[in-house]
N, C-alpha and C positions, 0 to 999 in steps of 0.2 A: 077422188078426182085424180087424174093422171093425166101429166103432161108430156107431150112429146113435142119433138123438134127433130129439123134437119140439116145438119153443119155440113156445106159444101167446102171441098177442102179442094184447093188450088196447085193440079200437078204440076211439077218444074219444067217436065219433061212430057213430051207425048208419051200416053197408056202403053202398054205393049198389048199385041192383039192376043186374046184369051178366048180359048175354047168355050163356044156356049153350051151350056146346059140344054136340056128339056125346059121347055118354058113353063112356070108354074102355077098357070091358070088364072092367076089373080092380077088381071090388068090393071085397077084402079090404084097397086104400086107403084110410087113413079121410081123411087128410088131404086128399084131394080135396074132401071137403066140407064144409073149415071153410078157406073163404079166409083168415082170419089165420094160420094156421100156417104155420111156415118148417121146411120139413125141413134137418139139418146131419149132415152127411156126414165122418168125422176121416181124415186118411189116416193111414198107419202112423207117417210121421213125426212127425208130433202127436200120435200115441197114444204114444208113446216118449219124445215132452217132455211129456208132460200126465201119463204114470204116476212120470217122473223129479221134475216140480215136486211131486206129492202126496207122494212117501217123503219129499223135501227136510220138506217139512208136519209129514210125521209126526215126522220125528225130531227137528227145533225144538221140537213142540208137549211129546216127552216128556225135554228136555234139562233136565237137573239145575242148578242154580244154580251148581253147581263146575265145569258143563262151559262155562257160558258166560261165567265170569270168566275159563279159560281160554282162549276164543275171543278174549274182547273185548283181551286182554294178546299175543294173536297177533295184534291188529289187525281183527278181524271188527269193522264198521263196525255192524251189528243187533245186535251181543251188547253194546256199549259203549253204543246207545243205549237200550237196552231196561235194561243196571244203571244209568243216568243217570234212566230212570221210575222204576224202583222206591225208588232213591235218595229221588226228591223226595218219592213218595209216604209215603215213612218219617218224613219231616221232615214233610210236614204231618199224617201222625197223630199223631207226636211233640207238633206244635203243638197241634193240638185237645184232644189228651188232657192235655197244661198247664194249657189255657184252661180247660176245662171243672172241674179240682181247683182254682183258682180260685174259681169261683162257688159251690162245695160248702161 
């Protein structure tokens, strides 16, 4: 399986006008007529680390608070830093929600 893609890239400046070639028969390229596109070609092997990094994605993004206290406690170096956020984050709602009973 090979995947491709087409990254339109956004000039600063107007193109400068470039001499055309002979046209090369094969109409159904669009990208022959939009000089800023860069056509990207994956081979297998990077489709094999590019589908590996997205599961890694996935299953961080659906990891439960009990499984990454159990990470960070096996030493996972993201999961120690990520309950060190939400730590601080708790201490300063903590604080706000002080402050604010306070002024009440």
């Amino acid at each position: 399986m090979e995947i491709q893609g087409v990254l339109h890239v956004a000039a600063m400046s107007q193109p400068q006008p470039v001499a055309q070639s002979a046209p090369s028969g094969n109409s159904s390229d669009q990208t022959d007529s939009n000089p800023t596109a860069i056509k990207v070609t994956i081979s297998s092997s990077g489709q094999s680390s590019l589908a590996n990094t997205a599961k890694a994605i996935a299953q961080e993004a659906t990891e439960t608070h009990v499984q990454t206290e159990q990470e960070a406690r096996n030493g996972d170096l993201q999961a120690k830093r990520l309950l060190a956020k939400e730590a601080a984050n708790a201490a300063n709602a903590a604080q706000k929600g002080a402050e604010l009973d306070k002024v009440v």
